[in-house]
VEXLO-70588 format. One line per 10 residues: their letters; for each residue x, y negated, z negated of N, C-alpha, C, O. Coordinates in steps of 0.001 Angstrom, whole numbers, plus 500000, padded with zeros to 6 digits. Atoms other than C-alpha are relative to their C-alpha. Example, Ala and Ser with C-alpha at 12.3 -4.5 7.8 and 13.67 -1.06 7.14 Angstrom:
as> 500890:501190:500000:512300:504500:492200:500900:498800:500000:501936:498819:499335 ~ 499180:501190:500060:513670:501060:492860:499230:498910:499270:499739:497802:499101
***
This chain:
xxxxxxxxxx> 499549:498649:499662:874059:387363:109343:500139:500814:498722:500842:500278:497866 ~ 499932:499263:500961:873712:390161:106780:501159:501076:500017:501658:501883:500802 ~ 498144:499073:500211:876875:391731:105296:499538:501511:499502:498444:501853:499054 ~ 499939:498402:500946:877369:395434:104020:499179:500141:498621:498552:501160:498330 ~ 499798:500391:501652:876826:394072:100201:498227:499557:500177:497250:499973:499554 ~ 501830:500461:500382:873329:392197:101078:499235:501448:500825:498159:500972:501189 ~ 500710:498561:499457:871869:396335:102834:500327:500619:498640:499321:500740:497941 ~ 500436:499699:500953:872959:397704:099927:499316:499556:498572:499160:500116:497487 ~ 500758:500795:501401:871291:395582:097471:498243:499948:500858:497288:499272:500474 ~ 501598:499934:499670:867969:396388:099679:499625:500907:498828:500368:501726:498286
xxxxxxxxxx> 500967:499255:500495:864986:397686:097618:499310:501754:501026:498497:501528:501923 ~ 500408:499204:498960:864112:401084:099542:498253:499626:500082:497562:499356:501065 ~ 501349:499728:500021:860582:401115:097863:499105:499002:500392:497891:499170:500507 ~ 500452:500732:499611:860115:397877:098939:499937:498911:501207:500086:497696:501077 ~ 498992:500354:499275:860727:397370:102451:499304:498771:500665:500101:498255:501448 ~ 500694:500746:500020:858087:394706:103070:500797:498413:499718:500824:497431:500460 ~ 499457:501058:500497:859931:392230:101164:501446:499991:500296:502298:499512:499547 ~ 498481:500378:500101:863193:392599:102894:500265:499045:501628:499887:499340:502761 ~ 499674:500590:499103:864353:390191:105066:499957:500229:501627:499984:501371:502086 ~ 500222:499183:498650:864021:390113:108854:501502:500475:500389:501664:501676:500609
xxxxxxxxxx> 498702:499145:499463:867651:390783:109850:500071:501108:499319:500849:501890:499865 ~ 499972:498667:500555:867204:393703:107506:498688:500882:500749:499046:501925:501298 ~ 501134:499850:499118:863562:394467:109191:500512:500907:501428:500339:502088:501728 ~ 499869:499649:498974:864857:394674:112303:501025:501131:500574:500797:501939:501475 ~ 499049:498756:499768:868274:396854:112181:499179:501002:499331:499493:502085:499825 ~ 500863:499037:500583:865588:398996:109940:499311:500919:501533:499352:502103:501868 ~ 501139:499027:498868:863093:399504:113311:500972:500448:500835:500770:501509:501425 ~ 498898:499140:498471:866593:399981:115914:500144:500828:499599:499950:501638:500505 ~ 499566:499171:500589:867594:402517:113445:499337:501094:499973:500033:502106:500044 ~ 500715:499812:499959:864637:404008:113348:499292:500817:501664:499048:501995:501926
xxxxxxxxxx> 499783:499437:498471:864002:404086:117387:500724:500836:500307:500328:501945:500665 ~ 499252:499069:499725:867072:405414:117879:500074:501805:499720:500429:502778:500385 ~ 499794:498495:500556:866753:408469:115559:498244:500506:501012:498257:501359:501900 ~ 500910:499550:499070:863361:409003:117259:500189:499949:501614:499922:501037:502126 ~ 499495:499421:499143:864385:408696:120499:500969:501041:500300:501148:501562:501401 ~ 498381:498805:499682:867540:411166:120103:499184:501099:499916:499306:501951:500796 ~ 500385:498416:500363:865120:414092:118338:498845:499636:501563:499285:500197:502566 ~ 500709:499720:499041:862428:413493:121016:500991:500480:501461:500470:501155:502350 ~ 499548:499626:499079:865271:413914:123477:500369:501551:499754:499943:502530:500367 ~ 499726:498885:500447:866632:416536:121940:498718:501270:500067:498852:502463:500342
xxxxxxxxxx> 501255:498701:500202:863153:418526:121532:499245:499652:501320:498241:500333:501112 ~ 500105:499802:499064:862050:417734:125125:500795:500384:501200:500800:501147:502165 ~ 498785:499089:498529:864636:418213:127287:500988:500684:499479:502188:500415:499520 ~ 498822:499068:500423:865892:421362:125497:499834:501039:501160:500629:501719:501809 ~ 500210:498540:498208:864089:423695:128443:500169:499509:500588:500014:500227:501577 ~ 499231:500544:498656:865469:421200:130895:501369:500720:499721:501715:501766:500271 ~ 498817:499081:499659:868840:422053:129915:500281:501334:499880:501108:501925:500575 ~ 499920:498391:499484:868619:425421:129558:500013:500552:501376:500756:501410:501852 ~ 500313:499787:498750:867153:425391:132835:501567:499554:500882:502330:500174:501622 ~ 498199:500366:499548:870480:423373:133694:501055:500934:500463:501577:501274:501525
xxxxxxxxxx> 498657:498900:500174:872976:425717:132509:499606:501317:500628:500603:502015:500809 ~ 500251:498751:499285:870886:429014:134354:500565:499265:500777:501796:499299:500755 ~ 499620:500412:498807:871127:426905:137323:501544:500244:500347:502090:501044:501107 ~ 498572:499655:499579:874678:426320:137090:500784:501230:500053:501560:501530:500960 ~ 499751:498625:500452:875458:429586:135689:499866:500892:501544:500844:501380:502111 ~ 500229:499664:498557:873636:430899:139206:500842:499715:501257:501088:500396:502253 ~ 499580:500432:498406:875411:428407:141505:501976:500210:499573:502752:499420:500111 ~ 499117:499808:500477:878799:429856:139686:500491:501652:500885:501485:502114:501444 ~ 500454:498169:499473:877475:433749:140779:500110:499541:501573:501036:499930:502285 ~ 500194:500471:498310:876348:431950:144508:501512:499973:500432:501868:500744:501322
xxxxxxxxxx> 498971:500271:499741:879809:430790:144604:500970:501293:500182:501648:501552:501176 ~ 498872:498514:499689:881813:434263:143976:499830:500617:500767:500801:501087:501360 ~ 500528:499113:498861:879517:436164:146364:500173:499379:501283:500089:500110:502270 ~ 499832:500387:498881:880146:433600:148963:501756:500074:500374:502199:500344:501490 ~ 498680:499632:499688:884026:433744:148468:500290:501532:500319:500905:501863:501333 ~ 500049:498415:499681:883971:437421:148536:499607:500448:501628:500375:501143:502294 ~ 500249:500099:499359:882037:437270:151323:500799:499747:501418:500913:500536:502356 ~ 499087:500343:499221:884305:435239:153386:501326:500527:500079:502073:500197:501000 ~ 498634:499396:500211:887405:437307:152199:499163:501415:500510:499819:502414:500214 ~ 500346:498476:499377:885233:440492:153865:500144:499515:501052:501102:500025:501632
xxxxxxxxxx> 500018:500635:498632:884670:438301:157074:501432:499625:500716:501665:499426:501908 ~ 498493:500457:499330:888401:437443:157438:500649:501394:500115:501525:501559:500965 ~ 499817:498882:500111:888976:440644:156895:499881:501323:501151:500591:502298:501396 ~ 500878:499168:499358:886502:442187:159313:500924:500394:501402:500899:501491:501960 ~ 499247:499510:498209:888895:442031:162869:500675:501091:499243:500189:502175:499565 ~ 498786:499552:500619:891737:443678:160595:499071:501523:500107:499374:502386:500930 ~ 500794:498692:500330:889149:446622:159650:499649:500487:501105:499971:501664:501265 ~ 500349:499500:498336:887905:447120:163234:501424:500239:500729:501544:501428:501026 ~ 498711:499749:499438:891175:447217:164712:500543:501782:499211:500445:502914:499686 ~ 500091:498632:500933:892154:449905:161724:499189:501215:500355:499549:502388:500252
xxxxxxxxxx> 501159:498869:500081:888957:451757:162461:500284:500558:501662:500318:501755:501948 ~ 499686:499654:497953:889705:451778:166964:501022:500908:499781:500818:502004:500302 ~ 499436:499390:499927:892893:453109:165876:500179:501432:499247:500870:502402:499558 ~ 500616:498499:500639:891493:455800:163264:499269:501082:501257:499487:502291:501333 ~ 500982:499301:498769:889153:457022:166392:501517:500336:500941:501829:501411:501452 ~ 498985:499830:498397:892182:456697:168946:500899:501267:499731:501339:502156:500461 ~ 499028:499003:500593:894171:458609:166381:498902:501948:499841:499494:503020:499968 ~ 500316:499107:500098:891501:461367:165897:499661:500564:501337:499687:501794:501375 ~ 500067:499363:498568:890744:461879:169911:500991:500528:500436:500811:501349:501336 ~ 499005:499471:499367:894339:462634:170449:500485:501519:498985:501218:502439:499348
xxxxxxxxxx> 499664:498858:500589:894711:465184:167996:498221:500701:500112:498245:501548:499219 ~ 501495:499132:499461:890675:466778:168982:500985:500538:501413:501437:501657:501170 ~ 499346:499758:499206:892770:467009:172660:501123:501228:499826:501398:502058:500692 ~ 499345:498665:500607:895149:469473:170491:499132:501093:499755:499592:502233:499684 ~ 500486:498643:500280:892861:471744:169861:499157:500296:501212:498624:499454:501935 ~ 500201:499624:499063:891761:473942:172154:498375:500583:500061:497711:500709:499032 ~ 501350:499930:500213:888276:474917:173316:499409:501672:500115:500421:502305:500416 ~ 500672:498681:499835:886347:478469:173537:500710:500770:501159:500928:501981:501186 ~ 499308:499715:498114:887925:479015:177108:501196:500174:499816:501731:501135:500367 ~ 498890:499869:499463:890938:478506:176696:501261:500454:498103:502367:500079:497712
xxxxxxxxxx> 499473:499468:501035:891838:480260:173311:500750:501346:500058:501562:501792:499248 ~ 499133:499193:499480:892997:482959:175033:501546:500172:500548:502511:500928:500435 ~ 498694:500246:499045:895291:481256:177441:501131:499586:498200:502317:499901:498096 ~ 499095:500659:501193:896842:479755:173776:500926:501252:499343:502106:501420:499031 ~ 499483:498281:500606:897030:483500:172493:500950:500304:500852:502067:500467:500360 ~ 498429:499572:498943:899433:484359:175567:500861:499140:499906:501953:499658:500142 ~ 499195:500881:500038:901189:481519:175203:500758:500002:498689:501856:499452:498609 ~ 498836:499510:501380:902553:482611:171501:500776:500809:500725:501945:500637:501069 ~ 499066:498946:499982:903219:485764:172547:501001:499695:501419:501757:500590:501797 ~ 498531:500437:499144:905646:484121:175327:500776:499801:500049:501768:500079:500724
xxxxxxxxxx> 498703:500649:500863:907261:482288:173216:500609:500834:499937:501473:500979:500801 ~ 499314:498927:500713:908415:485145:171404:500675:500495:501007:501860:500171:501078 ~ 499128:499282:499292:909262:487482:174404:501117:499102:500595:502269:499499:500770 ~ 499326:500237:499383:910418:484566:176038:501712:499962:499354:502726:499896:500050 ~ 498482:500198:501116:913598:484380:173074:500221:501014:499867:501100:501344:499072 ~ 499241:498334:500200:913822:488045:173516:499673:500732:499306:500198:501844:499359 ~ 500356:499537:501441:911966:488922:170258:498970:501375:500631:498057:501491:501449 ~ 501180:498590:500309:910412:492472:169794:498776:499805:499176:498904:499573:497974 ~ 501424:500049:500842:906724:492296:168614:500209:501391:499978:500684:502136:500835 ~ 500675:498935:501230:905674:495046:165855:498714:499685:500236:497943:500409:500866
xxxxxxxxxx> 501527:500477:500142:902625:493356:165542:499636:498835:500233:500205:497882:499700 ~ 500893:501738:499642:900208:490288:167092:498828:500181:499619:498183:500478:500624 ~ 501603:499580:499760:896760:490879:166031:499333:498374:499156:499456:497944:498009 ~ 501300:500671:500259:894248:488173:165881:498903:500384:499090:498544:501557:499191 ~ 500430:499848:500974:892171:488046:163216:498644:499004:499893:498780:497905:500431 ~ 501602:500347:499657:888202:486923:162949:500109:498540:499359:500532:498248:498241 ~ 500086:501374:500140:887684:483169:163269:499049:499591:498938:497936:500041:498665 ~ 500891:500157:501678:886729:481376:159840:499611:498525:500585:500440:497677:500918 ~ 500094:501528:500017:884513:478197:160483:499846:499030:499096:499018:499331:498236 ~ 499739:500644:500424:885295:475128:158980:499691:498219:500234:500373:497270:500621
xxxxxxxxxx> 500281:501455:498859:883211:472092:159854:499487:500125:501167:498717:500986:501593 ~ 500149:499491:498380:883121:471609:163265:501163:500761:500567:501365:500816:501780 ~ 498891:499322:499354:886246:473702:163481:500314:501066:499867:500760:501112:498721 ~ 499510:498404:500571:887125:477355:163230:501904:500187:500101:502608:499505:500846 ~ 498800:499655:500471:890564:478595:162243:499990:501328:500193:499001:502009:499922 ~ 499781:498538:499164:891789:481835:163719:501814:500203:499767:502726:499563:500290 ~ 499119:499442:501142:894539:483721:161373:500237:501028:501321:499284:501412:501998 ~ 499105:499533:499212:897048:485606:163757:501239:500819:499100:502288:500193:498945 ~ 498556:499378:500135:899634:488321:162176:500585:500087:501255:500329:500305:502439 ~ 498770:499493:498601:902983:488464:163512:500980:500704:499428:501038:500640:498200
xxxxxxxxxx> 499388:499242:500743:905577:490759:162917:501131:500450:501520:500933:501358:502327 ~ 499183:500277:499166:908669:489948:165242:501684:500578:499436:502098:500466:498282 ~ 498548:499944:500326:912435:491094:165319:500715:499561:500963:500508:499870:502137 ~ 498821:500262:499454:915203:489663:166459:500958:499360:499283:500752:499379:498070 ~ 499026:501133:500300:918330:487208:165880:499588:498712:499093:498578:498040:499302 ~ 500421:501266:500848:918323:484447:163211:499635:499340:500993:498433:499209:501223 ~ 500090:501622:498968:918856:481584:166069:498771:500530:500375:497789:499934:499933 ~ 501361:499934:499465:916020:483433:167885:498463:499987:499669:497482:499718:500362 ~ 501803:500292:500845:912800:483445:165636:500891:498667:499201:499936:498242:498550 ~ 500120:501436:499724:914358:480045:164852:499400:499280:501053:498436:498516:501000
xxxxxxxxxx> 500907:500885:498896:913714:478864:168213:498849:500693:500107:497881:499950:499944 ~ 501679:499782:500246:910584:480958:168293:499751:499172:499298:499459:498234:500039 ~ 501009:501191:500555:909214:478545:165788:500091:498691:500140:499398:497698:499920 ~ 500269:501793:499105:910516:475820:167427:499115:499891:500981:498337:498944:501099 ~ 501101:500195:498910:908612:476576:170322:498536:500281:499864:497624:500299:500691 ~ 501670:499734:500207:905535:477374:168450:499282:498336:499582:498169:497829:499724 ~ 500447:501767:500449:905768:473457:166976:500015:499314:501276:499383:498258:501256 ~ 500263:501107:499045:906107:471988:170401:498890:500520:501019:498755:499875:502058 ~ 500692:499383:499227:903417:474359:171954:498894:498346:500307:498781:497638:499306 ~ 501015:500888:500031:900764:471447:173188:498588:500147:499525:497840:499233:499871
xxxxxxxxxx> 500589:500048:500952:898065:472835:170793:500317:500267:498929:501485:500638:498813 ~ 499179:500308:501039:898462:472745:167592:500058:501603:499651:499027:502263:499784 ~ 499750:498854:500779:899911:476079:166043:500579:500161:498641:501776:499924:498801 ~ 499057:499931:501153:901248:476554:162414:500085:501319:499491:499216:502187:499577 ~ 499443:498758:500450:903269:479222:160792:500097:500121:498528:500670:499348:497761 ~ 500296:499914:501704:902450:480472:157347:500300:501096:499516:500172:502079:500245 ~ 499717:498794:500221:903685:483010:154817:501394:500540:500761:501869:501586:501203 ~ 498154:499643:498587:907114:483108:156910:500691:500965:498786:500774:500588:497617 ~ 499424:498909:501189:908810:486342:154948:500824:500395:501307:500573:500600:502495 ~ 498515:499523:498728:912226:487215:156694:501000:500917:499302:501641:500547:498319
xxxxxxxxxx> 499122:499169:500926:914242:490514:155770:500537:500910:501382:500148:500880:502549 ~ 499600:499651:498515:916340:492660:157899:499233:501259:500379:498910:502087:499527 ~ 500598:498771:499131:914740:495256:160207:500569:501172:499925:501739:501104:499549 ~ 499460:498692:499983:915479:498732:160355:500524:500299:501482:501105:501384:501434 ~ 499447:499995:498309:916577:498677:164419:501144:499065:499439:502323:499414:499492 ~ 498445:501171:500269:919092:496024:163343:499095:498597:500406:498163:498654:501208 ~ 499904:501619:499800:918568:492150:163492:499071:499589:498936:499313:500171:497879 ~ 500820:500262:500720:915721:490565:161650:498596:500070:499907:498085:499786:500991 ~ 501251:500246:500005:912152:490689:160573:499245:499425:499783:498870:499845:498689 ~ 501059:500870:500179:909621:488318:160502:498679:500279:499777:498139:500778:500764
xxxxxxxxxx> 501165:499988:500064:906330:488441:159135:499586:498720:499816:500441:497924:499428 ~ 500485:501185:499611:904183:485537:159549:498176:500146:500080:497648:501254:500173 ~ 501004:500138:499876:900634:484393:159706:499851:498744:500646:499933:497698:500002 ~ 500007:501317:499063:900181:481853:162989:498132:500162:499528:497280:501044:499420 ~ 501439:500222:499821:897021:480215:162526:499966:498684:501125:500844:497831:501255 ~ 500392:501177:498672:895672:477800:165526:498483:499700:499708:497878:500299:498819 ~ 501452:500865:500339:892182:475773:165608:499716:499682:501136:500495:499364:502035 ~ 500670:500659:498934:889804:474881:167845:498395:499517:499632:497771:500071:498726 ~ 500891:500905:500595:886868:472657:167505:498692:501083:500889:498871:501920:501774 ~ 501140:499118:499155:882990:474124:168493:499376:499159:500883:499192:497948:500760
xxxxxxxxxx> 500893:500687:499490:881049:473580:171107:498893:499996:499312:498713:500553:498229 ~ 501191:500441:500562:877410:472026:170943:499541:501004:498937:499347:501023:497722 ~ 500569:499134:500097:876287:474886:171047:499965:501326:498528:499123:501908:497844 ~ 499739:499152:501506:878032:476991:168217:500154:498821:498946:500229:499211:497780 ~ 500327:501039:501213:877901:473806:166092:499189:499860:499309:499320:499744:498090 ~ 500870:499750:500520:874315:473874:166017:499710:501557:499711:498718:501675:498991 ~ 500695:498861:500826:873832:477621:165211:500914:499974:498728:500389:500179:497634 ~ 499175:500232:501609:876897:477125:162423:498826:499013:499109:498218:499468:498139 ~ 501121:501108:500933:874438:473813:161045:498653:501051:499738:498170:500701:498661 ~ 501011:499753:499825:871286:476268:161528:500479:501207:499267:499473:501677:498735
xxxxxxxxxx> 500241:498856:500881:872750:479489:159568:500609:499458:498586:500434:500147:497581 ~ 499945:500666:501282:874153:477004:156787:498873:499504:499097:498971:499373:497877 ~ 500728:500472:500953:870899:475700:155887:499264:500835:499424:498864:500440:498329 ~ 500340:498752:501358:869291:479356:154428:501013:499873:499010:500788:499756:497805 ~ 499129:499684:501973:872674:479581:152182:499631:498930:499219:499608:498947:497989 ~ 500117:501224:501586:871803:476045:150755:499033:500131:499842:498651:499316:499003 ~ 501359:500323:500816:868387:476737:150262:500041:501075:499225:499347:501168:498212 ~ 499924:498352:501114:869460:480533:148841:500391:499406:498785:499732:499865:497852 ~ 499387:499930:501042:871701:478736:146071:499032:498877:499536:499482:498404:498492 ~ 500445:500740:500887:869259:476329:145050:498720:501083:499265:498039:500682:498321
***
C-alpha cells in the first residue's frame, strides 16, 4: 500500500517507471477529472433547460392558484353582481317615464299647496340629457312658515320618484313668513326611441371634435 511520502517522491517526468499502485490512482484520478468536465460541458444545456422548466412550472403554479382563488370567488361575485342589477331596477322604477313627467310636476306643486305654501314661482326648465337619462331643473320660489317648507321638503324626499332640492336660499318674504328659493331637479330615463336619436346626434359632435 502506498503512503503520502512514497506519491510525493514520484518522478512526474517519469511516469512509466512508477509503480502500479501509483499507475493506477494516476488513471482514477484522471477518469474522474474527465468525467466531471465532460459532465459539466454536456449537460450544461440540459440544466439550463432544467431550471427554465422549473422556473415555468413555478409561473404554471401561481396562475393556477390565482386561478382557483378567482373560481372560489366566482358565486361571491355573481351574487354581488344579481344584487348590483336588483339594486339598479329598483331605483330605474324611481324614475319616471315621458308620460308620466307631468303627473310628477303636479305632484310637487301639491306638496307645496298641500302645506299651505304660496308659489311665486314653478317653472320647469329644458331637460339636459345625460346618458340614458335627462335631468329637468325646476325653479321654485315658495312662502310660507318655517315648519311648512320644512315639511314641504319632507314630502318632496318621500315623493315615490326621485326629486332633489338644490340651491335651498331661505330669507324672509315681504307678505310676512318665509321665502324659499330652490332648484327641484327630477330624472327620468329615455325611451328607445329618444335614446337612439340622443346616440345618433352624439356621433356628428364626436366626429366634429376630432
Amino acid at each position: 500500500m502506498m503512503t503520502l511520502a512514497d506519491l510525493k517522491s514520484l518522478n512526474p517526468k517519469t511516469p512509466g517507471a512508477w509503480p502500479w499502485p501509483a499507475k493506477i490512482i494516476s488513471f482514477a484520478a484522471i477518469f474522474v477529472i474527465v468525467v466531471a468536465a465532460g459532465a459539466v460541458l454536456l449537460w450544461q444545456e440540459q440544466w439550463e433547460t432544467l431550471g427554465n422548466v422549473q422556473a415555468e412550472e413555478e409561473k404554471l403554479k401561481e396562475t393556477f392558484l390565482n386561478k382557483k382563488r378567482q373560481a372560489i370567488n366566482l358565486d361571491l361575485i355573481k351574487k354581488q353582481l344579481n344584487e348590483t342589477q336588483e339594486s339598479l331596477g329598483a331605483l330605474l322604477k324611481q324614475l319616471p317615464s315621458k308620460s308620466e313627467m307631468d303627473a310628477l310636476l303636479t305632484d310637487i306643486n301639491q306638496a307645496g299647496l298641500g302645506r299651505g305654501l304660496q308659489f311665486e314661482l314653478f317653472r320647469p326648465g329644458a331637460e339636459q340629457i345625460t346618458g340614458s337619462f335627462t335631468e329637468q331643473p325646476i325653479v321654485i320660489k315658495v312662502t310660507g312658515s318655517y315648519d311648512d317648507l320644512g315639511k314641504f321638503a319632507g314630502d318632496i324626499a318621500i315623493l315615490p320618484r326621485i326629486v332633489t332640492l338644490n340651491n335651498i336660499s331661505i330669507s324672509p318674504a315681504t307678505s310676512g313668513g318665509l321665502l324659499m328659493d330652490a332648484i327641484a331637479k327630477t330624472f327620468r330615463y329615455l325611451d328607445e326611441a329618444e335614446l337612439a336619436a340622443a346616440q345618433k346626434a352624439a356621433k356628428p359632435a364626436a366626429g366634429a371634435k376630432k
